[in-house]
C-alpha positions as CSV (number, residue, x, y, z in Angstrom):
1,X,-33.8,69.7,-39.9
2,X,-36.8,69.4,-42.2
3,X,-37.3,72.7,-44.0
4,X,-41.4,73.9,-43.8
5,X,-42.7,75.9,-47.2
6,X,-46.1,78.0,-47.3
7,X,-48.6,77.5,-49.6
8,X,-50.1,80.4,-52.2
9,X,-52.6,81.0,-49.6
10,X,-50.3,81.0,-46.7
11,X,-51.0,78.7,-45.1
12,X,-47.8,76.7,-43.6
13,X,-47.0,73.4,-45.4
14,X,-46.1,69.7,-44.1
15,X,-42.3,70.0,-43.2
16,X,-40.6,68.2,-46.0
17,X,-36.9,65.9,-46.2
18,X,-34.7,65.1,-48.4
19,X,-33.3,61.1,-48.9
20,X,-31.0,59.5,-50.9
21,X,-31.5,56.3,-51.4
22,X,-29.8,53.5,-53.0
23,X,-31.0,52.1,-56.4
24,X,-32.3,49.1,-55.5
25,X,-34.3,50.6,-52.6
26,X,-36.2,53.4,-54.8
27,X,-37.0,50.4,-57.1
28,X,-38.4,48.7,-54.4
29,X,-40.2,51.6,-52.8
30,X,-41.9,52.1,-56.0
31,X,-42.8,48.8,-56.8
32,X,-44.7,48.9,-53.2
33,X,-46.5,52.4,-53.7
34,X,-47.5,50.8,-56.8
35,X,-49.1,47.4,-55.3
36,X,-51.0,50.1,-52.8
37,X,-51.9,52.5,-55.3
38,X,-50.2,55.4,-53.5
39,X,-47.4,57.9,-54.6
40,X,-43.7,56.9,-54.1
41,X,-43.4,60.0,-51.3
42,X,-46.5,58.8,-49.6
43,X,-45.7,55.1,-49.1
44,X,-42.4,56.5,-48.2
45,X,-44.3,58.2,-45.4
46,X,-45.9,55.4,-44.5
47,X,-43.3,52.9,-44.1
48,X,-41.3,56.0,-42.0
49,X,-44.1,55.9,-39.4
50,X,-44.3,52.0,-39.2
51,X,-40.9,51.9,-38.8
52,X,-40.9,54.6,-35.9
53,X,-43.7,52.9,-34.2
54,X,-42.0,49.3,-34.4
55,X,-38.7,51.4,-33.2
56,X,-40.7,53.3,-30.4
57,X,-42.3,50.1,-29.1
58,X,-39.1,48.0,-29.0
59,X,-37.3,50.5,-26.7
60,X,-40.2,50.9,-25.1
61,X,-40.9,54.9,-25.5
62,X,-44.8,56.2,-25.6
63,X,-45.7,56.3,-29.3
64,X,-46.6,60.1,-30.7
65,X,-50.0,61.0,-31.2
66,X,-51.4,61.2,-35.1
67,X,-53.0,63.8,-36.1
68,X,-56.3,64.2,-36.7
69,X,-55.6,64.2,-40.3
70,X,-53.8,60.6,-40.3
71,X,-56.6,59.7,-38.0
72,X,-59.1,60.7,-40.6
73,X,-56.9,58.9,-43.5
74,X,-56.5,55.4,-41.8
75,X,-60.2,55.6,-41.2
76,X,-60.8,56.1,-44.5
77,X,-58.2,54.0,-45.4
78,X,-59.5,50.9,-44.0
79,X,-63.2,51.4,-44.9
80,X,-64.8,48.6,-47.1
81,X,-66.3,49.1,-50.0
82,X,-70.0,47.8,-50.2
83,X,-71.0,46.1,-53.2
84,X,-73.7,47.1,-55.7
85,X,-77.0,45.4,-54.9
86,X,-78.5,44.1,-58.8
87,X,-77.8,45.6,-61.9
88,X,-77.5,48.9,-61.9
89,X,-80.7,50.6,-63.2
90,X,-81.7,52.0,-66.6
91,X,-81.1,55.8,-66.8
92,X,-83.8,58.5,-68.7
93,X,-83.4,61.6,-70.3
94,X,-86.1,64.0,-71.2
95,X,-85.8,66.0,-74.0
96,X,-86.8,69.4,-72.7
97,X,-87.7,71.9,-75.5
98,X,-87.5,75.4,-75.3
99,X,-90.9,77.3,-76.2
């Protein structure tokens, strides 16, 4: 069973688990989080809930709902980024004195 912590302001933490995995795999894993630019534990997090939902959908079972948090993540997620318009434009400083 995963094991839930609190944080210093009490407030109940993500339940966590523990893996071991083989060699090869953790290499693998990390290689991947690193071509995404995400953590080792999140891509493990994310390749966990691809791998339900491919699971889930084979069988045929009603996938779980996210939460509004992943919600808000994969939105965020796959947002582009717009490109500047032009060179980006000079900046000034004023030299206030004090009287």
């Amino acid at each position: 069973m995963a094991t839930r912590q609190n944080s210093t302001n009490g407030k109940p933490k993500s339940p966590r688990i523990q893996v071991v995995l083989p060699e090869n795999l953790c290499d693998q894993l990390a290689s991947l989080a690193e071509e995404e630019s995400r953590t080792v534990s999140n891509m493990a997090k994310v390749l966990i809930q691809k791998g339900i939902e491919n699971y889930l959908e084979l069988k045929g079972k009603p996938l779980f709902a996210n939460s509004n948090t992943d919600k808000f993540r994969d939105k965020l997620e796959k947002q582009t980024i717009p490109k500047l318009k032009g060179a980006p434009k000079r900046i000034r400083y004023f030299n206030q004195t004090k009287d």
